[in-house]
LUMLUMDREN-923569 format. One record per residue: residue in one letter; x, y, z of N, C-alpha, C, O in turn. Coordinates in steps of 0.001 Angstrom, whole numbers, plus 500000, padded with zeros to 6 digits. Atoms other than C-alpha are relative to their C-alpha. Layout:
# LUMLUMDREN-923569
AXYZXYZXYZXYZ
...
END
This chain:
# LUMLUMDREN-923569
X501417500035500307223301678154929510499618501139499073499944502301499312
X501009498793500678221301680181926980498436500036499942497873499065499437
X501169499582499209217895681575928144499069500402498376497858500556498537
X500269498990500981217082683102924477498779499461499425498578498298499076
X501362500315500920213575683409922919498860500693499175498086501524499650
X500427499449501412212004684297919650498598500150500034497973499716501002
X501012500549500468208913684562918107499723499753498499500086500613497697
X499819499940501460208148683166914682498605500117499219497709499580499870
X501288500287500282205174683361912812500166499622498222500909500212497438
X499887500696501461204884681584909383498565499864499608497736499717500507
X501067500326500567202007681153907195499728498374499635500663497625499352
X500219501783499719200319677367907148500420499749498643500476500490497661
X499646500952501425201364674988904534501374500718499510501628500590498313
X499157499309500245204339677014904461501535499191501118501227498843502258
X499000500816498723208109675217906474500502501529500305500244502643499848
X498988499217498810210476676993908982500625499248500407500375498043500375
X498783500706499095213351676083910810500514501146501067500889502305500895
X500100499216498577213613677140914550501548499761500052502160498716499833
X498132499894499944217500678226915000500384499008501731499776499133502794
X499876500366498372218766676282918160501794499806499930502224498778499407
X498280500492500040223030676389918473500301499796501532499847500323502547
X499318500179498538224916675076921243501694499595499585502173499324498484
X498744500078500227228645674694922224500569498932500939501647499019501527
X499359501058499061228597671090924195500455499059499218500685497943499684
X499601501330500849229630669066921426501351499635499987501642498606499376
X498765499921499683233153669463922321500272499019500848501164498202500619
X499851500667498799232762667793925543500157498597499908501283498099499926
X500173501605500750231381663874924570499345500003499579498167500109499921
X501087500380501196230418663300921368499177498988500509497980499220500341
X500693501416499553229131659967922815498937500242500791498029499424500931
X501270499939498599226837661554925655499670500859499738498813501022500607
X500874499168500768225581664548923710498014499392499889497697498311499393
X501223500023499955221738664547924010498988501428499680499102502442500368
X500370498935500636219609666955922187498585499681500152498181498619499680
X501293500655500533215897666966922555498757501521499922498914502664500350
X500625498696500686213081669288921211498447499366500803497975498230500820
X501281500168499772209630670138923020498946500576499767499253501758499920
X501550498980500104206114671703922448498967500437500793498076499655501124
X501012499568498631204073673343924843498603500827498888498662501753498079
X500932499193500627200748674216923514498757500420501182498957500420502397
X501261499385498469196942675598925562499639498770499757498865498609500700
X500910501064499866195663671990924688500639498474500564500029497404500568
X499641501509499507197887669171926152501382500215500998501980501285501117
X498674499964499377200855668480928276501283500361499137501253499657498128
X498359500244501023204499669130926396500330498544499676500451497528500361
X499942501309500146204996666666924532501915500266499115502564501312499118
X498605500099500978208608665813922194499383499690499024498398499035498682
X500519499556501709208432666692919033501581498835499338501239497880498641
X498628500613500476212591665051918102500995499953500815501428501044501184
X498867500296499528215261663683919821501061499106499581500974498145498817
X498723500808500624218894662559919557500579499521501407500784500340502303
X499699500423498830220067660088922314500758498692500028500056497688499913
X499603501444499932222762657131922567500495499644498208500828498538497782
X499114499782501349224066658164918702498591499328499476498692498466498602
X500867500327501111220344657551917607498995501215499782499336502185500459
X500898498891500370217365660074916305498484499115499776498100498262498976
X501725500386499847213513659532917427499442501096499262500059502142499467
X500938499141500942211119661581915011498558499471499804497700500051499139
X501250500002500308208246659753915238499139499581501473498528498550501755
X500621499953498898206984660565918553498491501108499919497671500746500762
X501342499700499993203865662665918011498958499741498234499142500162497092
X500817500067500952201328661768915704500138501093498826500897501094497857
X500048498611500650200406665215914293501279500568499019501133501143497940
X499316499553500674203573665931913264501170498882499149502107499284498459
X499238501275500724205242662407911890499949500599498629499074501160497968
X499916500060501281206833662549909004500358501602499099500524501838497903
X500042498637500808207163666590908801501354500743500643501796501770500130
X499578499539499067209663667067911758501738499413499861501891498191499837
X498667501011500286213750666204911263501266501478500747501039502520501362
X498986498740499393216907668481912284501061500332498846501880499686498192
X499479499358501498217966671094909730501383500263499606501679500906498600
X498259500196500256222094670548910057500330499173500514499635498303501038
X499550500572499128224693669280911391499877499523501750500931499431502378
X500425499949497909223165668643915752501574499606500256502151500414500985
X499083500451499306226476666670916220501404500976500108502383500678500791
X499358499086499954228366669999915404499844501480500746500650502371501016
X499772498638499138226976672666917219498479500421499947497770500736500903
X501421499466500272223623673540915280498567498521499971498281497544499280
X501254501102499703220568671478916442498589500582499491497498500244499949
X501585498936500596217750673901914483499238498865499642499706498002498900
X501309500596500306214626672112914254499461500509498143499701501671497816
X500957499805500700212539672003910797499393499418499385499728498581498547
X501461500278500717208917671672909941499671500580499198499657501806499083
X500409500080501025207703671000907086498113500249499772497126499845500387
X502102500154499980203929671963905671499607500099501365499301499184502128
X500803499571498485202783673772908771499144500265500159498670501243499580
X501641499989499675199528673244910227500048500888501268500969501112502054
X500324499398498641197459675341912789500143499061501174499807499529502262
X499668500655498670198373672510915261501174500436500190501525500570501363
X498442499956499264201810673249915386500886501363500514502084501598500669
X499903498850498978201211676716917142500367499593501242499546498899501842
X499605499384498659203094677206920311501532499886500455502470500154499705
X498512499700499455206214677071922291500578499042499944500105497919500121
X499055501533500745208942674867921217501309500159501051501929501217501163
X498591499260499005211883674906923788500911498682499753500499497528499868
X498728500942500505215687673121922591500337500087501200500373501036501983
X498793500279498632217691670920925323500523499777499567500280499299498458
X498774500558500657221009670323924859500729500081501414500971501026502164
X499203500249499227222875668326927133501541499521499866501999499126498794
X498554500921500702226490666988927293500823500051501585500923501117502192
X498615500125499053229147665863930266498936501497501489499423502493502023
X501166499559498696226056667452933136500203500969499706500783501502500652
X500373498561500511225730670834931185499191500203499166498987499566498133
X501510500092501402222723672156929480499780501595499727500021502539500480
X501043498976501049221056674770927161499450500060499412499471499193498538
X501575500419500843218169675232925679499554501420499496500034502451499966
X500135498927500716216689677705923524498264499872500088497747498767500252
X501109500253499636213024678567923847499177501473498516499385502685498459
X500561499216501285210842680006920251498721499896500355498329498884500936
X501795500110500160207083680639920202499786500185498173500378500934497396
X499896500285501449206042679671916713498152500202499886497449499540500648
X501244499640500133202402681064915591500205499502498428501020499885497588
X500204500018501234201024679233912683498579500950498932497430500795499346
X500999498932500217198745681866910523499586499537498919500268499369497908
X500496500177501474196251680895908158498977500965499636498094501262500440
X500890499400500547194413683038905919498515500006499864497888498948499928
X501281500409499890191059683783905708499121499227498724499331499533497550
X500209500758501017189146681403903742498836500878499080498298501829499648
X500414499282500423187145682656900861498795500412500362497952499520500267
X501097499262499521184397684953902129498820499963499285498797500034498056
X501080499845500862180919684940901414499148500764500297498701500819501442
X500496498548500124179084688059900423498235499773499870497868498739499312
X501944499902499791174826688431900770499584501244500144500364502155500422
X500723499082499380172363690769901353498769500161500570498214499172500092
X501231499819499391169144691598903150499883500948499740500649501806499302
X501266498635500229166344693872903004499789500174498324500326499636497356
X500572499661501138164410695504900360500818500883498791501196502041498966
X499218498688500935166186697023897113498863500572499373498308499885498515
X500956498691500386163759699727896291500594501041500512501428501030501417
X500031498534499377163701703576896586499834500481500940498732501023500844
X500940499477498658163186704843900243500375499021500887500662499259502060
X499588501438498586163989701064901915501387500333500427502064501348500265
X499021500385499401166655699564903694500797498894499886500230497950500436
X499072501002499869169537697110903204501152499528500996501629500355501773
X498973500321499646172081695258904545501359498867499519501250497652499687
X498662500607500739175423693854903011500712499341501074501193499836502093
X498972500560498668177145691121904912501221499059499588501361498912498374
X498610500226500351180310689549904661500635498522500740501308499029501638
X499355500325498857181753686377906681500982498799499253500648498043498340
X498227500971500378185466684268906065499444498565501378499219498573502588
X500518500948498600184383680772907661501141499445500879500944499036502023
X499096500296499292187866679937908525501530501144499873501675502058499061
X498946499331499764191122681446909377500656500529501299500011500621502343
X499617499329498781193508683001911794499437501381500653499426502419499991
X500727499040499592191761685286914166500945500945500545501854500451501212
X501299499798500040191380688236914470499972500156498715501055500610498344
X500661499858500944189758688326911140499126501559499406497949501807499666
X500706498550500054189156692280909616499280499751498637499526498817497872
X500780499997501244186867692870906853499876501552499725499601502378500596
X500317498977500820186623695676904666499367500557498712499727500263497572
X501398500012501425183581697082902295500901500711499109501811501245499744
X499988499117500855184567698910898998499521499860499016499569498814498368
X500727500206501516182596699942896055501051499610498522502094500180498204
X499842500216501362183234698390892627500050501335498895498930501676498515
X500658498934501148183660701503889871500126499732499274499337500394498600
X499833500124501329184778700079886784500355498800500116500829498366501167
X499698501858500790185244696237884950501347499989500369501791498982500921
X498818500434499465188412696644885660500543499860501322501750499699501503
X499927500444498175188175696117889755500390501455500649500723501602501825
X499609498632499219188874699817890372498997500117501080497785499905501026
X501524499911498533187189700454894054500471501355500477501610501815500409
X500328498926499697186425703341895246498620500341501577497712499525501740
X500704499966499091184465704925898634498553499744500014497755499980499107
X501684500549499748181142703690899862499408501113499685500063502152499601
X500390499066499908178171705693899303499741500755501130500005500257502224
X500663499524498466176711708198901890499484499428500797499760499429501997
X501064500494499288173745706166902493501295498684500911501164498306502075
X499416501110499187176350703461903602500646499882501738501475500633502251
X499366499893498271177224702751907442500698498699500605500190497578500641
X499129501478499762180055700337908752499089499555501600498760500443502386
X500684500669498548178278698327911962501899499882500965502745498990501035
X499140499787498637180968699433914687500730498776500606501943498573500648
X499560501024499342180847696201916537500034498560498858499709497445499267
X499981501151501051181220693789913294500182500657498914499158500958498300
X500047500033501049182950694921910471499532499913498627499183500790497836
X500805501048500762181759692423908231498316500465499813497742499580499179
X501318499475500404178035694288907930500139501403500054500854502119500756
X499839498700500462177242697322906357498156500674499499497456500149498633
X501207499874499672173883699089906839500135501367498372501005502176498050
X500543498862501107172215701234903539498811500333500309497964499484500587
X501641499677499464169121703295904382499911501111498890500822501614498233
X500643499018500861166927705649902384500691499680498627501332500569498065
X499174500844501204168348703448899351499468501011498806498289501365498803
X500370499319501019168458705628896029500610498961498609501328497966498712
X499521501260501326169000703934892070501330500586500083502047499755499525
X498768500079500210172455705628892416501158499433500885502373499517500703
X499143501373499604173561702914894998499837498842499115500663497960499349
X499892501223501005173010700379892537501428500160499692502020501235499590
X498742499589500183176402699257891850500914498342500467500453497384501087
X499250501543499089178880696165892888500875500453501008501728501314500792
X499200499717499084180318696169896287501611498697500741501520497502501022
X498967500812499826183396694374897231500517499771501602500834500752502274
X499755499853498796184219692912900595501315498853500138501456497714499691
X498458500841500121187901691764901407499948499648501529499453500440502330
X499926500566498988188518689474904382501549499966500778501956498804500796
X498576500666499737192072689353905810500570500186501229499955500818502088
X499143499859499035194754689150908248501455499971499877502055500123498813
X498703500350500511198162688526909000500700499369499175501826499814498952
X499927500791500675198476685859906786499829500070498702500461499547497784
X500514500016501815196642686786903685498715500570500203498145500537501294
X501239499935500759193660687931902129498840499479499288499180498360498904
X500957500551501210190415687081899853498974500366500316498478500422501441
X501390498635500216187467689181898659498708499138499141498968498114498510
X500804500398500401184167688411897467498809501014499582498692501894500435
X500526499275500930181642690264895177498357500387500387497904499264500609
X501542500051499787177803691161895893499462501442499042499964502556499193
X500226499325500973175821692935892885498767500598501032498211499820501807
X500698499564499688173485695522894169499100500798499144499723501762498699
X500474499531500739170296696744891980498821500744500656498046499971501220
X500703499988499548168027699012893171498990500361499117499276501059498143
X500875499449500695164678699447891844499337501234500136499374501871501188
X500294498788499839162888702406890761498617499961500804498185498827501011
X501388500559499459159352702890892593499342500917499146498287501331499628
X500944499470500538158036704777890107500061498693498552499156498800497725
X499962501023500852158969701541887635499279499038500527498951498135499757
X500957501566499460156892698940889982498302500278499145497531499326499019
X500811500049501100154072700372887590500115499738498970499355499026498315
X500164500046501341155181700684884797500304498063499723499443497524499027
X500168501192499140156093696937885737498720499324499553498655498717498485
X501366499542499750152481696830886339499617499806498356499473498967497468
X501089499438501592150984697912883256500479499730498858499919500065497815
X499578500549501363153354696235880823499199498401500340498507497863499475
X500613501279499941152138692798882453498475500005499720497815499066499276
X501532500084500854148687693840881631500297500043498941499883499204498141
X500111499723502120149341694730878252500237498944499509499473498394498717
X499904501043500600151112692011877658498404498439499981498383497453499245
X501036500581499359147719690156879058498786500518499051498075499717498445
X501024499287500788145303692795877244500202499821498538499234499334497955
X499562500175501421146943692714873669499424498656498986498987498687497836
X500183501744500174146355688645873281498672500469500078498040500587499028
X501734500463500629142570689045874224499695501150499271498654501002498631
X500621499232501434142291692304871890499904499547498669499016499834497867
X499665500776501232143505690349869148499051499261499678498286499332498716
X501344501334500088141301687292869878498318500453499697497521499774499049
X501369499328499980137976689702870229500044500696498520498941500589497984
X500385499635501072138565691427866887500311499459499048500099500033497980
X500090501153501080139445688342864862498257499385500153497399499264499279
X501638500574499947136010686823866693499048500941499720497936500428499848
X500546499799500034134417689825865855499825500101498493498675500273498088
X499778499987501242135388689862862280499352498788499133498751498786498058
X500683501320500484134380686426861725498670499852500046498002499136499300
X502003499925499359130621687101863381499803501198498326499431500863497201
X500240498886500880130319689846860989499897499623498218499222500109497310
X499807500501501571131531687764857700498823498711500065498338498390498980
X500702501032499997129175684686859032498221500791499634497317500271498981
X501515499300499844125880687657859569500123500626498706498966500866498360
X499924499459501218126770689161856280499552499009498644498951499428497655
X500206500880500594126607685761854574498518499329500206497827498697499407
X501451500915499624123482684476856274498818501539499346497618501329499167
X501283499489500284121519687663855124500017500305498327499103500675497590
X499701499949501717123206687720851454498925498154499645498437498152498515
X500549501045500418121339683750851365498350500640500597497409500778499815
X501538499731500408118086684878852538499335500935499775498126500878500001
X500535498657501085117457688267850730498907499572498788497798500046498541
X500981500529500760116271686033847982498708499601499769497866499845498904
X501098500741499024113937684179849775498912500413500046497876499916499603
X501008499446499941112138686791850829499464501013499106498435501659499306
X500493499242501396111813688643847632499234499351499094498603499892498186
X500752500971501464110365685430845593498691500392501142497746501016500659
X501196500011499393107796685431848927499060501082499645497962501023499091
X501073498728500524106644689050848609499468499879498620498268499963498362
X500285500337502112106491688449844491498582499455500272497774500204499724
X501195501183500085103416685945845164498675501112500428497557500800500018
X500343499683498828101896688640847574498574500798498632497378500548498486
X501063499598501070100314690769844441499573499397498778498576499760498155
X501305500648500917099301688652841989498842499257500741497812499125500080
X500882500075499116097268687283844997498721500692499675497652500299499206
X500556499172500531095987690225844634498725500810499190497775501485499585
X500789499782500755094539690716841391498751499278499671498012499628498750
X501174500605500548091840688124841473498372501044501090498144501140502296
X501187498797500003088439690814841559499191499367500718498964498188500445
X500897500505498630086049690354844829498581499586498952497548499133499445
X501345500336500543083415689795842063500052498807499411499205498568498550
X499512501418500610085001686130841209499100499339501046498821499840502136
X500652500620499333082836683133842260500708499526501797501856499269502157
X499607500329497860082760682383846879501138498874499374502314499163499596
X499189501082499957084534679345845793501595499894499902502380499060500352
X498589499180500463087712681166844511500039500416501102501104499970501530
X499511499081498928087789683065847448500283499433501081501104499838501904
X499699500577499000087441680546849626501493498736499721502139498325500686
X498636500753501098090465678293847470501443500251500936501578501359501455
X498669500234499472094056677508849090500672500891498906500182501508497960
X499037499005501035097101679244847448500302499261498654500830499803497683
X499852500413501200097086676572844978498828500089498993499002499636497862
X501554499707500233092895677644844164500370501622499736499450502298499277
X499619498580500474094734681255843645500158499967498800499525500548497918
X499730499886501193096631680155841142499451499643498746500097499926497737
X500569500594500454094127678470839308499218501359499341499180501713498163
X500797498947500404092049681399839229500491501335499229499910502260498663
X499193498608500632094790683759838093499956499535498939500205500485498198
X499391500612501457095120681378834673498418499773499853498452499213498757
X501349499837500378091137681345834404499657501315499327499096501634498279
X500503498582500972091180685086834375500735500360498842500419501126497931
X498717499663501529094143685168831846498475499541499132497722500371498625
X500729500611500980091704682849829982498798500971499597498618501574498539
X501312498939500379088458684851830310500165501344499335499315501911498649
X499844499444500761090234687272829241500260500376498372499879501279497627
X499697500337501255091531686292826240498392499434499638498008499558498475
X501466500101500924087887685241825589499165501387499705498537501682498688
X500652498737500416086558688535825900500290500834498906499532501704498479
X499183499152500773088838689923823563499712499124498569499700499834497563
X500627500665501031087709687052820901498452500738499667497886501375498778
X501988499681500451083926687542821498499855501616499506499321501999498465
X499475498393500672084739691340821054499881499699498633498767499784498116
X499585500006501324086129690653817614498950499838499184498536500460498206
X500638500892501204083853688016816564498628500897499992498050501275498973
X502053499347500740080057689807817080499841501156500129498721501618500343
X500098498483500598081042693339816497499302499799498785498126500060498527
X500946499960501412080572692516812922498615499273499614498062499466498531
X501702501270499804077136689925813427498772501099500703497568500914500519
X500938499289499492075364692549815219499627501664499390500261502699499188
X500797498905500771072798694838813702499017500468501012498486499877501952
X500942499842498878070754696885815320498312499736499481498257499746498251
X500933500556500554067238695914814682498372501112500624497815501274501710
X501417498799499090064088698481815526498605498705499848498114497813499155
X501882500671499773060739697180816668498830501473500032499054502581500518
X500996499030499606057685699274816600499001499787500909498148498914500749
X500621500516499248056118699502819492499220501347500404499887502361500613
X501172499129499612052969701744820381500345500507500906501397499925501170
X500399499678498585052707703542823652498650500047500532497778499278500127
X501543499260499045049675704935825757499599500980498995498390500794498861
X500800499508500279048831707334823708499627499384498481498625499757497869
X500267500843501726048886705144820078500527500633499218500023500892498125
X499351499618500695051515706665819088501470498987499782501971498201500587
X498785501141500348054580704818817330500841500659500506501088501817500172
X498271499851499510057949704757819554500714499877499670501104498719499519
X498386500516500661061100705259818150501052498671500542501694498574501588
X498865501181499805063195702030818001501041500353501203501354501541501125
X498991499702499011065770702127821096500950499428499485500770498259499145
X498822500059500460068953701997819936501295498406500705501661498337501878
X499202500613498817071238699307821302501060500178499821501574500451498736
X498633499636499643074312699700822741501175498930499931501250498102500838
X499047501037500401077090697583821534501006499877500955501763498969500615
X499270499823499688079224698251824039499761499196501677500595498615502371
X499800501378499474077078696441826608499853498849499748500108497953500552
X500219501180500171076196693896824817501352499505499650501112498603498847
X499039500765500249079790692713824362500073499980501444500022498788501745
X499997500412498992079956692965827846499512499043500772500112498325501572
X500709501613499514077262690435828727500670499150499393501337498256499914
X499068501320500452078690688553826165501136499071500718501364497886500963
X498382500619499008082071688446828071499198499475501273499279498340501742
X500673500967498374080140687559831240499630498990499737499806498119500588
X500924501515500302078352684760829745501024499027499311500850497808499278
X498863501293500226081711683206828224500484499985501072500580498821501459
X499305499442498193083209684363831718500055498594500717500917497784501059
X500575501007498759081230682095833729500505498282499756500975497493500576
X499808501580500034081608678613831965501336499903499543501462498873498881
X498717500097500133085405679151831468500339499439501229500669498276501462
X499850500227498917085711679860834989499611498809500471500559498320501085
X500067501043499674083954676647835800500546498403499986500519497453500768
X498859500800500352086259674579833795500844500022500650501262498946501076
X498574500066499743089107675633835041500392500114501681501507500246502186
X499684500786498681087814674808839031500117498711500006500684497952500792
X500123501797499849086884671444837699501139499571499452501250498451499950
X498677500585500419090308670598835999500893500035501553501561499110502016
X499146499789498981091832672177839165499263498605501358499792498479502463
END
């Protein structure tokens, strides 16, 4: 008999071959019986391969059909089992019989299949600002347990890592999280968190930025500007335009009111000693009267001419009270052209209401 037993551990998707030798093949080849079992925590032992009656069964468990055969010669001595593409089912204890002529041995392996942790995924919580608090977390959704995780900072493009900061703290009872407090901008930075075990490895990336808190203004006050700029623009184009429209509207009626005033003094000149009727006259009874006095004028300035030379002065003798002769009174030429002008005056002026 041999009592002997191993342990193997292989990585999944990966074969092995469990050693099993014996020395009954000597005895009868013909009654040689070889058979292979599995003991796992989830079912009874079941047979995995056997050789019995010069034949070979291999497709006795599901799970492993098709992966399971015997890796030499069995009918010579070596009966080693091997599986192919090994899954986490085909963890546990495998124990070789070998019988022949009522003698047996058996060999007994524990076979751990180990799979790696699958690729991890990296997050964070809390606030990135100045003064807050974060947390960096880490978790591999599958793999062989136990499962370690380890933080390290990112320093350069080229994957160089290097120690956490101060502010950083590993969580004791979970690896996999990593506490930052009193957060400063010189944790900003990429942190790297690797997942592994016996089996293997694989890491995953989380970018950390913290902001400044004296930048949540400036922040601030660029989004106004950008906000203020647009309606400054708009207000001194619209005020530019008001300005070219009020500039234009008082360049058109400047005129306007310069022809109005114009009218205001020749109004004016017609003399409070012109007939009620003139005075009482519309603005078109103004103008009438302004081209009368042109006229009367121009008559005065005729009659002038004409009976300067027609007029003589002429003496009378005329007595007084005491019977004495009075010197001739002189006349004055200067009003008698004046009546004159009054007395053409009048029937000009009358014409020129009755035409009007």
């Amino acid at each position: 008999m041999s009592h002997a037993q191993t342990v193997f551990k292989r990585v999944a998707e990966a074969n092995v071959t469990l050693p099993c030798h014996h020395r009954l093949h000597n005895l009868e080849p013909k009654s040689l019986d070889i058979e292979w079992l599995l003991e796992d925590s989830e079912a009874d032992p079941r047979v995995v391969i056997t050789y019995a009656g010069g034949n070979i069964y291999t497709f006795l468990t599901e799970e492993q059909k098709g992966r399971v055969s015997f890796a030499s010669n069995f009918q010579a001595g070596d009966a080693s089992l091997e599986i192919s593409f090994l899954q986490p089912s085909d963890t546990g204890l495998y124990t070789c019989k070998v019988k022949n002529a009522g003698q047996y041995e058996w060999t007994r392996i524990t076979l751990k299949v180990l799979e790696k942790p699958s690729k991890p995924k990296c997050w964070k919580e809390g606030e990135m600002s100045e003064g807050k608090e974060m947390t960096l977390q880490c978790n591999s959704a599958s793999g062989t347990k136990p499962i370690t995780y380890r933080w390290k900072r990112v320093i350069d493009k080229e994957g160089k890592t290097g120690s956490l900061p101060h502010t950083a703290q590993i969580n004791l009872s979970n690896s996999a999280q990593i506490m930052m407090k009193n957060l400063t901008w010189t944790d900003s930075g990429s942190y790297e968190c690797t997942a592994f075990n016996e089996a293997g490895q694989d890491s995953c990336i989380v970018q950390v930025t913290v902001q400044y808190a004296r930048n949540l203004g400036v922040i601030a006050g660029a989004a106004c500007g950008a906000i203020a700029v647009p309606a400054l623009v708009f207000l001194t184009v619209w005020l530019t335009i008001r300005r070219k429209e009020k500039k234009k509207y008082e360049e058109e009626e400047s005129p306007n009111e310069i022809r109005e005033d114009a009218e205001a003094p020749k109004a004016r000149l017609v003399k409070p000693g012109s007939s009620s009727s003139g005075s009482r006259s519309s603005h078109s009874g103004s103008s009438s009267t302004r081209s009368t006095a042109n006229s009367a004028s121009r008559s005065q300035q005729t009659l002038s001419t004409e009976a300067t030379p027609h007029i003589t002065p002429t003496q009378h003798s005329q007595v007084n009270a005491n019977g004495r002769e009075a010197e001739p009174k002189k006349i004055n030429h200067t009003n008698l052209v004046k009546t004159e002008a009054t007395s053409a005056m009048v029937p000009a002026q009358s014409r020129a209401f009755q035409t009007v």
